[in-house]
MIFI-985697 format. One record per atom (N, C-alpha, C): residue in one letter; x, y, z. Coordinates in steps of 0.02 Angstrom, whole numbers, padded with zeros to 5 digits, always signed. Example, Ala and Ser with C-alpha at 12.3 -4.5 7.8 and 13.67 -1.06 7.14 Angstrom:
2
A+00660-00284+00390;A+00615-00225+00390;A+00660-00165+00390;S+00642-00112+00354;S+00684-00053+00357;S+00645+00002+00394;
This chain:
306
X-02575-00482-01709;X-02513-00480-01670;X-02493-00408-01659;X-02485-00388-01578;X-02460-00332-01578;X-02383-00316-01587;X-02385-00249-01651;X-02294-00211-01667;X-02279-00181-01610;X-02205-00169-01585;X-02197-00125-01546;X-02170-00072-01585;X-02195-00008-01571;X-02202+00071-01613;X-02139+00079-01609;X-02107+00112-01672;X-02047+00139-01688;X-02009+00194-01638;X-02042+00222-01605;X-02025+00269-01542;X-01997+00223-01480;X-02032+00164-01478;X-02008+00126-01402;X-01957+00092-01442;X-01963+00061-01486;X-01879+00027-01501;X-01832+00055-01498;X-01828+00121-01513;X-01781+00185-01509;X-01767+00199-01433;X-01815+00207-01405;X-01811+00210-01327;X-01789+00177-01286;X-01781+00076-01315;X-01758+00029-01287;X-01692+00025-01303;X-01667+00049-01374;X-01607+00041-01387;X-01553+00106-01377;X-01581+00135-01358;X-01562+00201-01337;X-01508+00194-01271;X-01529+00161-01228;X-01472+00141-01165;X-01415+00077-01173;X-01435+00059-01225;X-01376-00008-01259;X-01338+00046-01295;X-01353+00087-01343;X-01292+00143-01381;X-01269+00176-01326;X-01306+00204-01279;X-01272+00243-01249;X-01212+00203-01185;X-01224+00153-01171;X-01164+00110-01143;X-01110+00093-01202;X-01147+00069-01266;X-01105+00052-01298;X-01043+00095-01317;X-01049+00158-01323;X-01045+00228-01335;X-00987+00227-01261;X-01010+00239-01224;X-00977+00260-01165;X-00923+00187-01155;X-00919+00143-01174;X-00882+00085-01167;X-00800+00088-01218;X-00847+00133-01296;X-00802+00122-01345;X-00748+00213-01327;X-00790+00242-01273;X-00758+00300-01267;X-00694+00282-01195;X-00717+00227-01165;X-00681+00208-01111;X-00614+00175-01133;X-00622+00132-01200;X-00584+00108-01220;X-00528+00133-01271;X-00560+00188-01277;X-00509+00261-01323;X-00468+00278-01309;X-00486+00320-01211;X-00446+00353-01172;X-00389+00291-01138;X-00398+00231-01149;X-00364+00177-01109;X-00307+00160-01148;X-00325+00178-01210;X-00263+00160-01253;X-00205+00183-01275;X-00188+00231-01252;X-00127+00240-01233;X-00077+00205-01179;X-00118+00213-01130;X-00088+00164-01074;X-00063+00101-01086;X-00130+00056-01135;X-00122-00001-01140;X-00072-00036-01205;X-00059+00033-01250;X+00003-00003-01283;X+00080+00023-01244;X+00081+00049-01231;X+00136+00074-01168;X+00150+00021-01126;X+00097-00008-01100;X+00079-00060-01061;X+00117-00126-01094;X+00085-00140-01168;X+00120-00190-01188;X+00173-00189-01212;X+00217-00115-01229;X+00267-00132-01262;X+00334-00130-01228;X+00318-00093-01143;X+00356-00106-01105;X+00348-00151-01041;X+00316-00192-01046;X+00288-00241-00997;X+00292-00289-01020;X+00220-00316-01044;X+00200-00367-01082;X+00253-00404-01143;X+00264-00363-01167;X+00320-00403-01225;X+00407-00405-01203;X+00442-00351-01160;X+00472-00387-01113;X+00482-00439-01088;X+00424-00446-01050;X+00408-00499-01006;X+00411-00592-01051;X+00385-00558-01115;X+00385-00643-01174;X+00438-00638-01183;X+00479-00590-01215;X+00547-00603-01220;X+00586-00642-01177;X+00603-00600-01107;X+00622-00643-01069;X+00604-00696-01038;X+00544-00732-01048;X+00541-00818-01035;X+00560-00837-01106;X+00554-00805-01159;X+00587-00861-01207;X+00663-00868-01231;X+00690-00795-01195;X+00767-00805-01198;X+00787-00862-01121;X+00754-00869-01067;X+00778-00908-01015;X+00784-00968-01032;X+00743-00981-01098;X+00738-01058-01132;X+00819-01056-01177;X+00842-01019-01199;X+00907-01009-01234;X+00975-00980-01216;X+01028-01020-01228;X+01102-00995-01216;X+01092-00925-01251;X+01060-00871-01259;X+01096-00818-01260;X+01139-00783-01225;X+01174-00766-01254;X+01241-00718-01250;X+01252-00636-01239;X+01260-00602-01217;X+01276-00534-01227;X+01321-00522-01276;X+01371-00550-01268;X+01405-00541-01335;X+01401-00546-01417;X+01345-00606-01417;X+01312-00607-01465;X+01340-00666-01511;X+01405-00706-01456;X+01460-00745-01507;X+01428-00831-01504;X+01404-00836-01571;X+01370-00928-01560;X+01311-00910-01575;X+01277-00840-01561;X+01208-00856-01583;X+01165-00886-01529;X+01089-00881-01537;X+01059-00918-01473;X+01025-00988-01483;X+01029-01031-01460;X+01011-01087-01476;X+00956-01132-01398;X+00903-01143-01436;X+00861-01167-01402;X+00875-01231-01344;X+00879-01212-01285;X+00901-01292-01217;X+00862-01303-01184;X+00794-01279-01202;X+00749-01309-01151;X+00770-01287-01076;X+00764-01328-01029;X+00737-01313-00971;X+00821-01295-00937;X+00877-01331-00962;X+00937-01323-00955;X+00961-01278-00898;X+00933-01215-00910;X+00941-01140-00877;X+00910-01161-00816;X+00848-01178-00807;X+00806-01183-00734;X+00850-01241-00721;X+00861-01311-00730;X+00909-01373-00696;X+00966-01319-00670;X+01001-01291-00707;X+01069-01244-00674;X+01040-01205-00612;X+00984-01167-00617;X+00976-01108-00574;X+00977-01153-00516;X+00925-01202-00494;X+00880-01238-00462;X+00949-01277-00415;X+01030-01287-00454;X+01055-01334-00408;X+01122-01280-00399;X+01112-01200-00437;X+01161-01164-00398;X+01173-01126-00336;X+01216-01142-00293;X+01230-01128-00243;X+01205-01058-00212;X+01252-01013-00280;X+01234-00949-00262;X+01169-00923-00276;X+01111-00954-00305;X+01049-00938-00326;X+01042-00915-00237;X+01044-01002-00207;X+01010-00995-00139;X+01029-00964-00080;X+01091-00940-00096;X+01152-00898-00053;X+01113-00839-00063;X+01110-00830-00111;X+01082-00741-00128;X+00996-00720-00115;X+00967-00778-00126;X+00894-00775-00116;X+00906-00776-00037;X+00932-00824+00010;X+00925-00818+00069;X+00944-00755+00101;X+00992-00705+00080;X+01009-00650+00089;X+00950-00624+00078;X+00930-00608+00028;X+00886-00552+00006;X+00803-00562+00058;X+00805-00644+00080;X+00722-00655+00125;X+00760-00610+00186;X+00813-00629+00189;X+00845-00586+00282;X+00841-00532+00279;X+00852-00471+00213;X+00867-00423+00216;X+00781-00411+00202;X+00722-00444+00181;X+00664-00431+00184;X+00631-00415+00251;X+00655-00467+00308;X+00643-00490+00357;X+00660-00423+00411;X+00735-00420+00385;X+00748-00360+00432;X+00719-00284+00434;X+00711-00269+00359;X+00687-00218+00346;X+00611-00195+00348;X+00575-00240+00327;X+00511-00248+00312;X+00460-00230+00392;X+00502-00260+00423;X+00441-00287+00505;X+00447-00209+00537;X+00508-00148+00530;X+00516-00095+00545;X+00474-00037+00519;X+00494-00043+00465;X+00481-00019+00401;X+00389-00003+00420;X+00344-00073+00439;X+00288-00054+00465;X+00285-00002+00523;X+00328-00053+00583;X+00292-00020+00632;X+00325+00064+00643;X+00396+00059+00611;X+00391+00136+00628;X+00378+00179+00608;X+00345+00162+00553;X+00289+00205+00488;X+00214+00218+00567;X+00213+00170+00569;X+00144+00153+00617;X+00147+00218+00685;X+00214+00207+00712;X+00228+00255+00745;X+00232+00311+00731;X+00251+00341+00684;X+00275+00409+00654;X+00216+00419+00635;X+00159+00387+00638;X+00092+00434+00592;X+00058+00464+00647;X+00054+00403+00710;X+00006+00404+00768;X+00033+00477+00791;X+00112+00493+00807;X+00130+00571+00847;X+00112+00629+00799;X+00115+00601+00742;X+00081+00653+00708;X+00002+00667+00713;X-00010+00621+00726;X-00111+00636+00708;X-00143+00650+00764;X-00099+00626+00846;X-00099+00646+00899;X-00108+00706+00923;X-00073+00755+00862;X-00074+00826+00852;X-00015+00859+00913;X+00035+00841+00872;X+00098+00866+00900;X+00124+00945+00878;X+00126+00974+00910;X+00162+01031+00891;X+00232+01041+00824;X+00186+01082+00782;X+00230+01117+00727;X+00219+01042+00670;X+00168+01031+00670;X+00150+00954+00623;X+00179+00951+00548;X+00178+01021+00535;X+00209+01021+00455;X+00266+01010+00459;X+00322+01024+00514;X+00396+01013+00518;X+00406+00927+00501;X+00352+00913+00561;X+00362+00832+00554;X+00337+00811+00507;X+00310+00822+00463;X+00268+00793+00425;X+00334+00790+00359;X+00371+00855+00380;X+00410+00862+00297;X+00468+00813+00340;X+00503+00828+00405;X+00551+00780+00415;X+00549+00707+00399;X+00485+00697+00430;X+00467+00597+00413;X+00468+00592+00342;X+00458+00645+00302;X+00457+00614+00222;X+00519+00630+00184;X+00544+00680+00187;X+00582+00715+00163;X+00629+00652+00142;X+00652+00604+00179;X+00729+00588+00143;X+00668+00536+00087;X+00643+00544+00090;X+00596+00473+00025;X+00611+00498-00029;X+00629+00561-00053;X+00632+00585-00095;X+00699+00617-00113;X+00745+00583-00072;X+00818+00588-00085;X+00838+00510-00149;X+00875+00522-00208;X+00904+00482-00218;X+00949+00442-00196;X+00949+00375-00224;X+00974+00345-00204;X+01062+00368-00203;X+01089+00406-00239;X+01167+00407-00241;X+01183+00466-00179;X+01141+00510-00157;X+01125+00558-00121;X+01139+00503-00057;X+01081+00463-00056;X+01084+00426+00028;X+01155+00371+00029;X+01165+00341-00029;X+01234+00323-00032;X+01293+00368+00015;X+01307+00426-00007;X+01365+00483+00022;X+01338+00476+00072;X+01284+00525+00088;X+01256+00529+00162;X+01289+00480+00221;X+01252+00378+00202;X+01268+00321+00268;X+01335+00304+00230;X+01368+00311+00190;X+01428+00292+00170;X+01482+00336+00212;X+01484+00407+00196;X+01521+00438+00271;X+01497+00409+00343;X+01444+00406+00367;X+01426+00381+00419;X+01440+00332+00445;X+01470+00287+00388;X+01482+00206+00435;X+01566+00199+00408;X+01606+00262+00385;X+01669+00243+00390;X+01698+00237+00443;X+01741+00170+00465;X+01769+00162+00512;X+01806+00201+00554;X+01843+00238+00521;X+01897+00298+00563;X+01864+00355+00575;X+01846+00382+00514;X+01815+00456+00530;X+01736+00446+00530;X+01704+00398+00529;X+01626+00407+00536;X+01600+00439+00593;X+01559+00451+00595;X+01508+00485+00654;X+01486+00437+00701;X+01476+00368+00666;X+01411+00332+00718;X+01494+00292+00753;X+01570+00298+00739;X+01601+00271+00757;X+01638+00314+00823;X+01613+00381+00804;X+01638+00436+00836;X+01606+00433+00893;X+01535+00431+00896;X+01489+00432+00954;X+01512+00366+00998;X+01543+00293+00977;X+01542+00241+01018;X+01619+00268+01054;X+01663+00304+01028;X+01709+00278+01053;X+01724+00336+01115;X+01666+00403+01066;X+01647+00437+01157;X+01631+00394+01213;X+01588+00375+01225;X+01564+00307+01276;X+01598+00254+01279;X+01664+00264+01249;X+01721+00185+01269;X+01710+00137+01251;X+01680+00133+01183;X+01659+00067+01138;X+01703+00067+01069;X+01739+00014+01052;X+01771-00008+01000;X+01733+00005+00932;X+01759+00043+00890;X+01736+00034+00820;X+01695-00019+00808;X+01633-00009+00761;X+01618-00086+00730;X+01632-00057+00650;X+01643-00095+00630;X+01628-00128+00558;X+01587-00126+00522;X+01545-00062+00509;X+01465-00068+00490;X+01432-00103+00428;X+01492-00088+00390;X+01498-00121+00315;X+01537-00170+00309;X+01564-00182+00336;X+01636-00225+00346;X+01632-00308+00378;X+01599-00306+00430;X+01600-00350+00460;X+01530-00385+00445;X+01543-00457+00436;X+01470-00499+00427;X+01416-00480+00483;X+01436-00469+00541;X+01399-00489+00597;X+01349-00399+00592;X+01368-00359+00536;X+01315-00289+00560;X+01316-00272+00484;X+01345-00309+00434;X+01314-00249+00362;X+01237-00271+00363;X+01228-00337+00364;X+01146-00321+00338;X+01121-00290+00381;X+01104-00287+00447;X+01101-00231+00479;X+01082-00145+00482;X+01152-00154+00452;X+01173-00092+00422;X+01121-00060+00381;X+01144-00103+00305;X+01084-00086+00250;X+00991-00096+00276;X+00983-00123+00344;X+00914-00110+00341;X+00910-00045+00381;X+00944-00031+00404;X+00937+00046+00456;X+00937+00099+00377;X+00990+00113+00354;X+00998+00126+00286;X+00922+00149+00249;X+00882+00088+00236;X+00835+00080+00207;X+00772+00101+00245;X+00783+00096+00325;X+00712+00114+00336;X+00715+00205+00356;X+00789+00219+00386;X+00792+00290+00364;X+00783+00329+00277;X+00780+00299+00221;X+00788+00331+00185;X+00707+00303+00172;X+00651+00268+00152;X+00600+00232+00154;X+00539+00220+00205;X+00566+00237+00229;X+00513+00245+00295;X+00451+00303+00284;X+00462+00368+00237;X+00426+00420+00228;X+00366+00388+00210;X+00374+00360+00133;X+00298+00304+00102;X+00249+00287+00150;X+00277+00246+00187;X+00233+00222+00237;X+00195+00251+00261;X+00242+00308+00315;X+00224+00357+00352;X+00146+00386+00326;X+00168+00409+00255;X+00096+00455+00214;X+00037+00395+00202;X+00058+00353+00209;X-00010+00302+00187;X-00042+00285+00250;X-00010+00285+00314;X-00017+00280+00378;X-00079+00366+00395;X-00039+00398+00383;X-00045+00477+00421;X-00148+00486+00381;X-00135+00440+00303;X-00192+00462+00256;X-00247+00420+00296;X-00233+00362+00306;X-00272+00304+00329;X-00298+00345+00401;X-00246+00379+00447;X-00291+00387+00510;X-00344+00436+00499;X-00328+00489+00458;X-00371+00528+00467;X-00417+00529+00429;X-00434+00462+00370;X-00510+00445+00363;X-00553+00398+00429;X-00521+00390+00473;X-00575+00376+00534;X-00616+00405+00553;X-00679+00382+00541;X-00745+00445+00554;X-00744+00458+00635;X-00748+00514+00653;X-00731+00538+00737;X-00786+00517+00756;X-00836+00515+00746;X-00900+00458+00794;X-00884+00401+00827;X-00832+00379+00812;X-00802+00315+00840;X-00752+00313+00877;X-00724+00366+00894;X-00694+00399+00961;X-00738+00424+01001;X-00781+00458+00967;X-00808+00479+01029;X-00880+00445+01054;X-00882+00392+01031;X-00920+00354+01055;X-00876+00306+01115;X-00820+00302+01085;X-00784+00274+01146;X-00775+00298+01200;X-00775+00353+01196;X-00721+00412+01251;X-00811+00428+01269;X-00860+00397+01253;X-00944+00414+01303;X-00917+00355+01323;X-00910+00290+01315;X-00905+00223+01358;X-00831+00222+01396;X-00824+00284+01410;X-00733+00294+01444;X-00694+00246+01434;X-00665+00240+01391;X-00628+00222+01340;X-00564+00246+01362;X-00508+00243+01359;X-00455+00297+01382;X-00405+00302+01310;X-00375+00343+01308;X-00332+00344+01250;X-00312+00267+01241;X-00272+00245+01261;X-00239+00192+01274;X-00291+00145+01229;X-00339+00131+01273;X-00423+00085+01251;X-00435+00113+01181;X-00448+00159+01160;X-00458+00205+01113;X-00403+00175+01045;X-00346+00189+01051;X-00290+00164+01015;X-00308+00086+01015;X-00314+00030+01034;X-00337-00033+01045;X-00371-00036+00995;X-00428-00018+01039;X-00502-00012+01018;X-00536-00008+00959;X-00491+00051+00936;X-00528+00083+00865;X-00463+00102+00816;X-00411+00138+00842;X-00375+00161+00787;X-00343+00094+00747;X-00313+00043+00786;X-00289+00003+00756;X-00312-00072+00710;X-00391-00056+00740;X-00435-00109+00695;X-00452-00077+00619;X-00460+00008+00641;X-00462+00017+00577;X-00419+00029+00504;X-00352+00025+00571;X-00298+00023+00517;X-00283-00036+00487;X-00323-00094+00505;X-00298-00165+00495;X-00266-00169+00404;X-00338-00154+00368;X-00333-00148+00285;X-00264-00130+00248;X-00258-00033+00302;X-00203-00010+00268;X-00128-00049+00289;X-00141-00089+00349;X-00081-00112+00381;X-00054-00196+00324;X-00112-00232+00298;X-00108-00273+00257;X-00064-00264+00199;X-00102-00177+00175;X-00064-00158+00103;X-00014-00149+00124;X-00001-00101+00154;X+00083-00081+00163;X+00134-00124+00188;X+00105-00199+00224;X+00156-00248+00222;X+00159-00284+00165;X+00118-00287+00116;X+00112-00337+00053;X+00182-00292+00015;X+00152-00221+00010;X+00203-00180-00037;X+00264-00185+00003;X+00279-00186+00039;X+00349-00167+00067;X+00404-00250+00087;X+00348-00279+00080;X+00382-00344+00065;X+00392-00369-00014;X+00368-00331-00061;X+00406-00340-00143;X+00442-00304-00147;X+00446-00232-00111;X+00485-00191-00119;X+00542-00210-00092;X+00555-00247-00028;X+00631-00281+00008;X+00660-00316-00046;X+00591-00370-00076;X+00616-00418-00111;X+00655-00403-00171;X+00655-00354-00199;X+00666-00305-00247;X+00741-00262-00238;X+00757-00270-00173;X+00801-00221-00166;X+00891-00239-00211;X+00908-00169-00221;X+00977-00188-00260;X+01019-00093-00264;X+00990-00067-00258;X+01030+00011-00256;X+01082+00025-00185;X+01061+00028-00146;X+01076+00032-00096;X+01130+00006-00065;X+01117-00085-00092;X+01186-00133-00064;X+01223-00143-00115;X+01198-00123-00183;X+01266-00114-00251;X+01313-00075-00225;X+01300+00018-00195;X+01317+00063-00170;X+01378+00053-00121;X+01356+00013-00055;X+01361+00039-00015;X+01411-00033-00021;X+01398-00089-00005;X+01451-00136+00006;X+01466-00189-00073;X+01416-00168-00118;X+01428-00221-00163;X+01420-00299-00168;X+01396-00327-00110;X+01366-00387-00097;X+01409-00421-00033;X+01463-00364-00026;X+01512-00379+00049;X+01493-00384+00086;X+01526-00393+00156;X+01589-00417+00152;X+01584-00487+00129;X+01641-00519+00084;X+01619-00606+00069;X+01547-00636+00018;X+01515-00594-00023;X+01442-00606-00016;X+01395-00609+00034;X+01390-00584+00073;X+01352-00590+00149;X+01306-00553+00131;X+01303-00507+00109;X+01262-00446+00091;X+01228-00439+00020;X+01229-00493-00012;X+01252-00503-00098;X+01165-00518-00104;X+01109-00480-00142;X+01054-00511-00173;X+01048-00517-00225;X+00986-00581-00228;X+00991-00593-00279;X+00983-00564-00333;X+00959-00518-00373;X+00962-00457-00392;X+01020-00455-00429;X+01055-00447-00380;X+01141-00428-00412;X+01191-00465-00417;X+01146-00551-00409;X+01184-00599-00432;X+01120-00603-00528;X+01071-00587-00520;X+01067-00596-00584;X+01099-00543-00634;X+01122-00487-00594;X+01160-00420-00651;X+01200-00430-00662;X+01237-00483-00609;X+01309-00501-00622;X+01304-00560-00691;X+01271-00601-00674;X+01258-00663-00716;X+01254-00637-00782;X+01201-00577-00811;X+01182-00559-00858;X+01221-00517-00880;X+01265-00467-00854;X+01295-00420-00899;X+01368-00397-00893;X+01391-00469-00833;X+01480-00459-00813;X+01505-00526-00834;X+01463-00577-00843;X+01479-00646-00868;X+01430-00661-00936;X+01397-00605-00961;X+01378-00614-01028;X+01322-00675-01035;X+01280-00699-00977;X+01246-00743-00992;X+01174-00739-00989;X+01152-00695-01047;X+01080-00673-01027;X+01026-00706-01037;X+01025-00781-01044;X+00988-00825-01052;X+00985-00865-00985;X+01034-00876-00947;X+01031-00912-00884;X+01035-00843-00842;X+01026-00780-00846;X+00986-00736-00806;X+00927-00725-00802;X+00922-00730-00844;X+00834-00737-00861;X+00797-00800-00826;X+00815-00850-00836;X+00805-00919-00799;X+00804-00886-00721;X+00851-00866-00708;X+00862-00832-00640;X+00802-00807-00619;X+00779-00736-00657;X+00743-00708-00633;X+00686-00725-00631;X+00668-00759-00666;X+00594-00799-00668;X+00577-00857-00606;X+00625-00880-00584;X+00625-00929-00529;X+00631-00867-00465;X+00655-00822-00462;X+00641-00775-00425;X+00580-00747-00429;X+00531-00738-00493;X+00497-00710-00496;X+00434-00750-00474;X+00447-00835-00476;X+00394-00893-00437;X+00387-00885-00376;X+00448-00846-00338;X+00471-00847-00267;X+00430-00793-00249;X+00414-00718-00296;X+00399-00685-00248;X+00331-00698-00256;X+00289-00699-00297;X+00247-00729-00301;X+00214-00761-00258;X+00238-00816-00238;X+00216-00882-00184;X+00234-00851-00100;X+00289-00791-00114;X+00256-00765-00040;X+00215-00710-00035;X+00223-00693-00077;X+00145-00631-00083;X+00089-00655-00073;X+00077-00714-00091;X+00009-00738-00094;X+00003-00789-00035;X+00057-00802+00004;X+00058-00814+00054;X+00056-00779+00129;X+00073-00723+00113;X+00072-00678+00176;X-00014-00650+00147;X-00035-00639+00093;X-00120-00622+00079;X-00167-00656+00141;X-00138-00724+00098;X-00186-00766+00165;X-00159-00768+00208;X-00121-00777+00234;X-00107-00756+00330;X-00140-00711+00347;X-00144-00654+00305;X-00182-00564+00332;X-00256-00589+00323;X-00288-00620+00280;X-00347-00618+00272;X-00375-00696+00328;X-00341-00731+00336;X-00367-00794+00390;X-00366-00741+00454;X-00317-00691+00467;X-00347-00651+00520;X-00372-00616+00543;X-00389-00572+00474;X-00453-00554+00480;X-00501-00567+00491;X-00530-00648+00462;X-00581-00660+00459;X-00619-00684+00530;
């Protein structure tokens, strides 16, 4: 029976240590992340499904006591759950569909190669990186009724004050103009990054089959933006869904709740009525919601792709 020589077993096992090796070195550098990971994520996250199962309290008075599903039956038949969720899909709705295309727009005049590109480049981004209490002052003077600016300009042209914050019929409105001026930059850079990995062979293969700009833009720029156009609506639709700085700020969920998300019906629930067990319930049935449209707008983008 032939041995295999002490040199080739060494030789065979030589690329199993050295993965093994490089696996246990992968898993070294990861670990930091990954208890970080769990101790502000992951165990969070258990906490709060197993406090949504319990009357806890903020106050701490009674102690918490186990009700089962109790919290979800309440969420599921309160009014304002669906008052506030329906706000917050509108204020998704409004903000979100802009939010693309005028990201979409603002990349194309840039990559077009517009004169003084760094100006624009820092204008389109620049307010992204304003805080939020910063852009607060900023559209908060702007939409006061008497002395605002945008009230000043209508009533040059013989138009009545509106109500920007005030009136049902323009705060949400309001807060999506708000949002895509202060948010709009993100986009913009993921837009501006995306065009200019287009390999130029594919313009100018067009522009040999005379192609015209126009054809060109059709043709090529916007098929190849399809991918980045997927991500940046997936993200910017958790990010709507998400929203709460802005309309705490600016109207507080006014006028009437009209403006009110859900969000800041669970901050309210949890830390102005002390009920951090049926907030939690809250947020988790919110958190089924966003979920089931994320993975619903996935496949819409990907059935049209295909």
């Amino acid at each position: 029976m032939t041995s295999v020589s002490t040199p080739a077993r060494q030789a065979a096992a030589d690329p199993r240590r050295a993965k093994a090796k490089a696996g246990s070195t992968g898993w070294f550098f990861a670990t930091p992340f990954l208890v970080f990971f769990g101790l502000f994520l992951v165990v969070p996250l258990g906490i709060g499904l197993w406090m949504s199962f319990t009357d806890t309290s903020l106050t701490g008075a009674g102690g918490s006591s186990f009700v089962g599903l109790d919290n979800y039956t309440e969420a599921i038949g309160d009014s304002q759950v669906w008052r506030t969720l329906g706000n917050t899909v509108w204020f998704t709705v409004l903000s979100s569909v802009p939010l693309v295309l005028v990201a979409l727009v603002m990349a194309l005049l840039v990559y077009t190669g517009m004169p003084g590109q760094w100006l624009w480049r820092l204008s389109f981004f620049a307010s992204h990186l304003l805080p939020v209490a910063v852009v607060y002052q900023v559209w908060n003077m702007l939409f006061q009724p008497d002395r605002g600016m945008l009230n000043g300009l209508l009533d040059l042209v013989g138009i009545d004050g509106i109500g920007w914050l005030t009136d049902e019929s323009y705060a949400m409105w309001s807060l999506a103009l708000v949002t895509l001026w202060w948010t709009v930059g993100f986009n913009f850079l993921l837009y501006l990054a995306a065009l200019q990995a287009i390999p130029d062979h594919l313009y100018e293969a067009a522009a040999l089959d005379g192609a015209g700009a126009l054809r060109r833009l059709w043709s090529v720029t916007l098929p190849q933006l399809r991918r980045t156009t997927v991500m940046i609506a997936v993200l910017q639709m958790m990010a709507s869904l998400k929203v709460f700085d802005q309309i705490y700020l600016l109207t507080r969920g006014g006028p009437d709740g009209a403006t009110r998300p859900i969000l800041e019906y669970i901050y309210d629930t949890g830390f102005t009525n002390y009920r951090l067990g049926y907030a939690s319930a809250i947020s988790y049935v919110f958190f089924g919601v966003v979920i089931i449209l994320s993975l619903a707008q996935l496949k819409i983008f990907s059935r049209r792709e295909d």
